[in-house]
Backbone as JSON Lines, residues from 0, in Angstrom:
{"i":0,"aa":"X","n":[145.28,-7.54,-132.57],"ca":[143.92,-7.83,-132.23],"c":[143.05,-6.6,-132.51]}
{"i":1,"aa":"X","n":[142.04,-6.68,-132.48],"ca":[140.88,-5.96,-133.29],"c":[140.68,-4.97,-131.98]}
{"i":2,"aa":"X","n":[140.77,-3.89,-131.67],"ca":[140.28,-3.62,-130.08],"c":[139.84,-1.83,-130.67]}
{"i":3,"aa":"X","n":[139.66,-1.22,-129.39],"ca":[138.51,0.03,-129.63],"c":[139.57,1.3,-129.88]}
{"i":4,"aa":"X","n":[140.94,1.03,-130.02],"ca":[141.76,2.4,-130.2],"c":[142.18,2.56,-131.53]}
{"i":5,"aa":"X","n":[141.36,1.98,-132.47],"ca":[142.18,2.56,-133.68],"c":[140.9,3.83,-133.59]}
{"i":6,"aa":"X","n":[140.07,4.33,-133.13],"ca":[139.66,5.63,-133.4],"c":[140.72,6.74,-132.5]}
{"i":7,"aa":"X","n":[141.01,6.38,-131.95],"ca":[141.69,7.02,-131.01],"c":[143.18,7.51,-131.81]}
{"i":8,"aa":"X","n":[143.98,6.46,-132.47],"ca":[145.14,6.38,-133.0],"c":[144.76,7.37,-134.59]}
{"i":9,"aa":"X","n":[143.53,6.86,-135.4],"ca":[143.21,8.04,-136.06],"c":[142.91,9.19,-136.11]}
{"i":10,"aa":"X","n":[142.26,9.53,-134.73],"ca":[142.0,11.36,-134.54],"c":[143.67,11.3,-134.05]}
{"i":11,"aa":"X","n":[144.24,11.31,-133.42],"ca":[145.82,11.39,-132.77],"c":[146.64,11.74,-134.2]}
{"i":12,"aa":"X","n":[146.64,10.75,-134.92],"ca":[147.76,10.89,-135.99],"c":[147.51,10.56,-137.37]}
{"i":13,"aa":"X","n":[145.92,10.46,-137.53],"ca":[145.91,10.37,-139.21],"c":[145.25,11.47,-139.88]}
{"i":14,"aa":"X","n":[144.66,11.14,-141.37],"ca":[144.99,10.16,-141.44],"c":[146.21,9.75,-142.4]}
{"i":15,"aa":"X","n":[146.33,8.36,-142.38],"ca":[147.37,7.75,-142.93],"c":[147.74,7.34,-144.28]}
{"i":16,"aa":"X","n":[149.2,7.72,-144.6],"ca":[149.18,6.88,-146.27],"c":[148.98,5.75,-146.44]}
{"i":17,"aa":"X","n":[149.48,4.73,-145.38],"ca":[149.65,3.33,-145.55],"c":[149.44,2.82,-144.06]}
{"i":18,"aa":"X","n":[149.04,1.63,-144.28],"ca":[148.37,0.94,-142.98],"c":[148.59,-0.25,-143.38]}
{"i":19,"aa":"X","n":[149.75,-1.28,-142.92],"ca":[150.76,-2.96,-142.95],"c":[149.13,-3.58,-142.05]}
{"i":20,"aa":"X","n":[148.43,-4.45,-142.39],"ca":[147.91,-4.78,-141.68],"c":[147.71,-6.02,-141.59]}
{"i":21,"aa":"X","n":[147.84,-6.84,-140.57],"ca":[147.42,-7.99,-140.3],"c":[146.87,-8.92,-141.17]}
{"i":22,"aa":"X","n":[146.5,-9.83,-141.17],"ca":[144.85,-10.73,-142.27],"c":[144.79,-11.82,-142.05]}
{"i":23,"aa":"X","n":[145.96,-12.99,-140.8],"ca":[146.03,-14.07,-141.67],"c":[145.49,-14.46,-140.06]}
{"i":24,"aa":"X","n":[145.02,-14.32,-139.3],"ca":[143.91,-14.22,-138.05],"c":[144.02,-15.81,-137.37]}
{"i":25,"aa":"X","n":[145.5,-15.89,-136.91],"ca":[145.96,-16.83,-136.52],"c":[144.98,-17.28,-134.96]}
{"i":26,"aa":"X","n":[145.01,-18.9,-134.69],"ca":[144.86,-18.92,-133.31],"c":[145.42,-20.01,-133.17]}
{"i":27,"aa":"X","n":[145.93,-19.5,-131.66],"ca":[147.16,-19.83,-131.07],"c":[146.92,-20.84,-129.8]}
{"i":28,"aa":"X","n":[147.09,-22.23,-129.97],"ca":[146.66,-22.87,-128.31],"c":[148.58,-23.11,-127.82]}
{"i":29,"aa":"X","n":[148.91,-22.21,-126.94],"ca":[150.13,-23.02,-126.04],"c":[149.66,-24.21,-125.14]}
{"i":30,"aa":"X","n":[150.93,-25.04,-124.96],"ca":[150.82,-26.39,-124.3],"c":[149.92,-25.4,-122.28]}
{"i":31,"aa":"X","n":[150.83,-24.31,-122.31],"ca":[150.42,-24.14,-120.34],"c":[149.29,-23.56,-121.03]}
{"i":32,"aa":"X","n":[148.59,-23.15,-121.43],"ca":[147.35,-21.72,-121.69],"c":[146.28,-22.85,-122.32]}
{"i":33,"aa":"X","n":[145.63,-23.69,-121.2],"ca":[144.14,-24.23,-121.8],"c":[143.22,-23.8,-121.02]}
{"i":34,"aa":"X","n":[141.75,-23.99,-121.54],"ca":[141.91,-24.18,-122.96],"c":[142.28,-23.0,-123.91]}
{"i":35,"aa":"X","n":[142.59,-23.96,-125.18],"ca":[142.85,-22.37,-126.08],"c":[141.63,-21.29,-126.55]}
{"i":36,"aa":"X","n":[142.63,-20.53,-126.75],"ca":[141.4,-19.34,-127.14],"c":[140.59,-19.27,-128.1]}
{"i":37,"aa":"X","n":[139.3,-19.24,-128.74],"ca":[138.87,-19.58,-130.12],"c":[139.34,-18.14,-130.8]}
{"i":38,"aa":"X","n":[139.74,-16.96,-130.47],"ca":[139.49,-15.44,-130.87],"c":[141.4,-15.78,-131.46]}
{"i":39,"aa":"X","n":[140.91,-14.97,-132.73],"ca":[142.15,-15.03,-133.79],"c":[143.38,-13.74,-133.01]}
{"i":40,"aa":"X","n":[144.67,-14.29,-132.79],"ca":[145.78,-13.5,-132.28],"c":[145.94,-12.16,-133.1]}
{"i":41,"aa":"X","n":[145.7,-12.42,-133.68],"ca":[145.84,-11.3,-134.96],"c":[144.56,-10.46,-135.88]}
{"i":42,"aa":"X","n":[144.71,-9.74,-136.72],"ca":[143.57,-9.19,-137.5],"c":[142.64,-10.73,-137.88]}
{"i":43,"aa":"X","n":[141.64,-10.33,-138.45],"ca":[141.43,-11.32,-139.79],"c":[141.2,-10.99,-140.95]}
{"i":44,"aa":"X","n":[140.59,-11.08,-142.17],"ca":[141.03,-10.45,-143.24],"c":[139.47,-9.49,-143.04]}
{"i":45,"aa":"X","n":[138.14,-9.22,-142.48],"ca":[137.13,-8.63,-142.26],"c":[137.81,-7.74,-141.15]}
{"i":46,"aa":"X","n":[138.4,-8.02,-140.53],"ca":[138.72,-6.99,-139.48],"c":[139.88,-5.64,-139.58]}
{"i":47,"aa":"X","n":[140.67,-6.15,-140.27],"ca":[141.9,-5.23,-140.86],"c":[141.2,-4.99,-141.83]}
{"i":48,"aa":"X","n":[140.2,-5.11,-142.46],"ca":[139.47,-3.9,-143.83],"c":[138.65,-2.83,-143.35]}
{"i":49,"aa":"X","n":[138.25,-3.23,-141.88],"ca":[137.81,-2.08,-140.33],"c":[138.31,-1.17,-140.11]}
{"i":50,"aa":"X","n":[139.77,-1.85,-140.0],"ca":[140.79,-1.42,-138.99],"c":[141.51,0.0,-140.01]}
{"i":51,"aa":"X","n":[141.59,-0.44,-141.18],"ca":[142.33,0.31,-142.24],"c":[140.88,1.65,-142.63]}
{"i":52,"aa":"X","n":[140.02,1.05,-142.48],"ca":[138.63,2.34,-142.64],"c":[139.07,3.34,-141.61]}
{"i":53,"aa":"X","n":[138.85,2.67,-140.17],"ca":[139.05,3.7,-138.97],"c":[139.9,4.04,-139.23]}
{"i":54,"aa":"X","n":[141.47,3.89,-139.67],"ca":[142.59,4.53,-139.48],"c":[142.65,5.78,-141.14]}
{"i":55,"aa":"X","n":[142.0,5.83,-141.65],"ca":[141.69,6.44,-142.59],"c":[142.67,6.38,-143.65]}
{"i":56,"aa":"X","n":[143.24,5.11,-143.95],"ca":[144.93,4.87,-144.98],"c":[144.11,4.92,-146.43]}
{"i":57,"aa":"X","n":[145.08,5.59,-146.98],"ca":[145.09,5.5,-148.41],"c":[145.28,4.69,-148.97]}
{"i":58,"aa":"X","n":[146.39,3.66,-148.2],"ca":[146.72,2.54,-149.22],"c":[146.6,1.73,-147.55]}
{"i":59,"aa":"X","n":[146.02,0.61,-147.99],"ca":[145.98,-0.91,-147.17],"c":[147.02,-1.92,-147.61]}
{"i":60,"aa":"X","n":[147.97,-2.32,-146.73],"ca":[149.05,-3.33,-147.23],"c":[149.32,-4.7,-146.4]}
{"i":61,"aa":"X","n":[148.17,-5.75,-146.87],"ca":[147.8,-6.69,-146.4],"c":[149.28,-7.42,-145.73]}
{"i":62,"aa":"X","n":[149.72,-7.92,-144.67],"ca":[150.75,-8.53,-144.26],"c":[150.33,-9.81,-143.49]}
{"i":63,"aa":"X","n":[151.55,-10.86,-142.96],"ca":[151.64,-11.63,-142.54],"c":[150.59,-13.22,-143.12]}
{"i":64,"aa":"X","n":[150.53,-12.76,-144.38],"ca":[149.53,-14.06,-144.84],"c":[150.54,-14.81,-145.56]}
{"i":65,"aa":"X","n":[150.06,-15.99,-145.59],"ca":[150.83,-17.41,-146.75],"c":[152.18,-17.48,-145.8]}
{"i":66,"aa":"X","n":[152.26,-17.71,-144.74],"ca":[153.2,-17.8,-143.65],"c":[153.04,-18.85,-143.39]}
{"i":67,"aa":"X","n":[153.98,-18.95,-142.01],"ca":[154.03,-19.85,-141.05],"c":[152.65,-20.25,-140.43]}
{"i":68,"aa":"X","n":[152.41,-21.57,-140.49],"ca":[151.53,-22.01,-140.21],"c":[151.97,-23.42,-139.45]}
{"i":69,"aa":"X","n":[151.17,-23.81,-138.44],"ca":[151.96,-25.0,-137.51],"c":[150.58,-25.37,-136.43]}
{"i":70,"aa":"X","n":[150.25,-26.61,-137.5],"ca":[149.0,-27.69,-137.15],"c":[149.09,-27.4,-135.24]}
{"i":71,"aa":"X","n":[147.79,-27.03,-134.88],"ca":[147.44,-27.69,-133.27],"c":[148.23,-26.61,-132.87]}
{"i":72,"aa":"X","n":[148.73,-25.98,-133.1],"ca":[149.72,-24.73,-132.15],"c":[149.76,-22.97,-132.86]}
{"i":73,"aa":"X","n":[150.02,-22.91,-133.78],"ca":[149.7,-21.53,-134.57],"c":[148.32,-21.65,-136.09]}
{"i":74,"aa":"X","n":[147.5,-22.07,-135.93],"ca":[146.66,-22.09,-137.15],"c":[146.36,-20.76,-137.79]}
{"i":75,"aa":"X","n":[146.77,-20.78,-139.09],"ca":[145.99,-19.59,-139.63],"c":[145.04,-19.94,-140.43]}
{"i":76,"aa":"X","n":[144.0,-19.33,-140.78],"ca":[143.02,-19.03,-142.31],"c":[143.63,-19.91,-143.43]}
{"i":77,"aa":"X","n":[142.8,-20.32,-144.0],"ca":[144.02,-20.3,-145.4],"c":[142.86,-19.37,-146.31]}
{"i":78,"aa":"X","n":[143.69,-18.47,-147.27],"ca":[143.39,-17.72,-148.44],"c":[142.52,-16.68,-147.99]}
{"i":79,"aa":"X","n":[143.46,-15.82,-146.68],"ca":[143.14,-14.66,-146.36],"c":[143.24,-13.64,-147.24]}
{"i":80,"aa":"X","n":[144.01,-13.49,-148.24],"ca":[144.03,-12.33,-148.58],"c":[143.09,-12.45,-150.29]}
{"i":81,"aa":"X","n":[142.45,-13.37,-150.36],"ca":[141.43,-13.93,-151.23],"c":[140.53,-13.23,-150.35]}
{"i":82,"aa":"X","n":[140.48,-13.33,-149.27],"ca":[138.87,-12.66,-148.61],"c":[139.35,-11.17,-148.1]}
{"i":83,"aa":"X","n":[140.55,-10.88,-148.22],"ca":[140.69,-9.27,-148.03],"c":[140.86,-8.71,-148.97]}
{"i":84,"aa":"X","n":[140.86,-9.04,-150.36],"ca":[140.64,-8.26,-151.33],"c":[138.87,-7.91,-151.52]}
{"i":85,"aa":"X","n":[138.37,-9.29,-151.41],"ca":[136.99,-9.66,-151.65],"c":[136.39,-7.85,-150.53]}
{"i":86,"aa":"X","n":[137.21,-7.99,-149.29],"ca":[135.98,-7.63,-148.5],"c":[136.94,-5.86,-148.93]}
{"i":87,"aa":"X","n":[137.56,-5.71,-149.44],"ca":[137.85,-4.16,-149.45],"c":[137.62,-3.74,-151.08]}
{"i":88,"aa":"X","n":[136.77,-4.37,-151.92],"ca":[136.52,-4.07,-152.92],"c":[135.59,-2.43,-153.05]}
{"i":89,"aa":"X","n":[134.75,-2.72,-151.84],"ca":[134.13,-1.69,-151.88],"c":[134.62,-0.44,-150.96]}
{"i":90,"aa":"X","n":[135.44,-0.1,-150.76],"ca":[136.47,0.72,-149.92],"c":[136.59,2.0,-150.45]}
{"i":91,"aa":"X","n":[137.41,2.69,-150.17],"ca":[137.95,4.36,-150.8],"c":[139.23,4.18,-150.83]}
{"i":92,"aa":"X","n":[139.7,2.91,-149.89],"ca":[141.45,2.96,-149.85],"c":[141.38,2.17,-151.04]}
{"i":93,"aa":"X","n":[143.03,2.34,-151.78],"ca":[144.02,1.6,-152.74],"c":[144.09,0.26,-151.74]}
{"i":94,"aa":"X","n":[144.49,-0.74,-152.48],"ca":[144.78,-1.96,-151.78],"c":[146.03,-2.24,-152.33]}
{"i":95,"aa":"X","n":[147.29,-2.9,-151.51],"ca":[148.84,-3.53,-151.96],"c":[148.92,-4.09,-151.82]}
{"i":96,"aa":"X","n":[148.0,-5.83,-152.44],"ca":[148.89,-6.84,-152.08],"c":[150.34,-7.38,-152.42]}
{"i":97,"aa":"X","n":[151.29,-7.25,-151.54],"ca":[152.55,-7.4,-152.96],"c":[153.18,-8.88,-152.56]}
{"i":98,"aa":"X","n":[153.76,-9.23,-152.8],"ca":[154.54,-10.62,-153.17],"c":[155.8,-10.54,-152.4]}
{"i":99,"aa":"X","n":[156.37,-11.81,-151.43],"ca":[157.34,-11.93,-150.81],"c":[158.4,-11.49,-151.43]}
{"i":100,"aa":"X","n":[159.11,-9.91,-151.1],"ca":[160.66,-9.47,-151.29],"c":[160.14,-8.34,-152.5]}
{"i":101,"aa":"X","n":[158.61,-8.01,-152.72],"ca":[158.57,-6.88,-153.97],"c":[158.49,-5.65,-152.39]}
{"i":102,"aa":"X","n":[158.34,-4.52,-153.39],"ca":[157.95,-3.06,-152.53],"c":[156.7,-2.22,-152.61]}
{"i":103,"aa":"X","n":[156.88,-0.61,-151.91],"ca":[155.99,-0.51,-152.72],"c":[156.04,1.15,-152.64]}
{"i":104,"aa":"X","n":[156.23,1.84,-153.63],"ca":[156.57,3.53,-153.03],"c":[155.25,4.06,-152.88]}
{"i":105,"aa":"X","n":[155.35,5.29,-151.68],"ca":[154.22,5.98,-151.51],"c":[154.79,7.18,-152.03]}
């Protein structure tokens, strides 16, 4: 989730080569937890291009998108990382999107 300590985590320990971040800004209704929450469990693809600024990474490495997805109970985005390329075009970080089972050396 998007919250106020990645400045905190960047003066502490960056900055960083690489930053795995979130994008696919799931929301989640469980059967006991109504109503559900409208606020995405996770990054979204505008928020992890934030999140990766504050943390000051060199390289951004979009994760958890083109997943698991499960109607009425885990919804994600579709074609998050279509809008996290879009929104980190104008950035200073490298961007990695890589492909299920590639790598990536720093």
């Amino acid at each position: 989730m998007f919250h106020g300590y990645w400045w905190r985590a960047a003066h502490r320990f960056g900055p960083f080569d690489a930053v795995l971040t979130p994008i696919n800004g799931p929301t989640v209704c469980f059967p006991r937890c109504q109503p559900p929450s409208p606020w995405p469990a996770s990054l979204d693809a505008g928020q992890a291009t934030v999140a990766a600024r504050l943390l000051g990474a060199r390289i951004a490495v979009p994760i958890h998108y083109d997943g698991s997805h499960i109607d009425g109970f885990y919804d994600t985005r579709p074609d998050e990382v279509s809008r996290f390329l879009d929104a980190t075009s104008a950035e200073t970080y490298e961007v990695a999107a890589l492909k299920q089972g590639k790598d990536i050396t720093l």
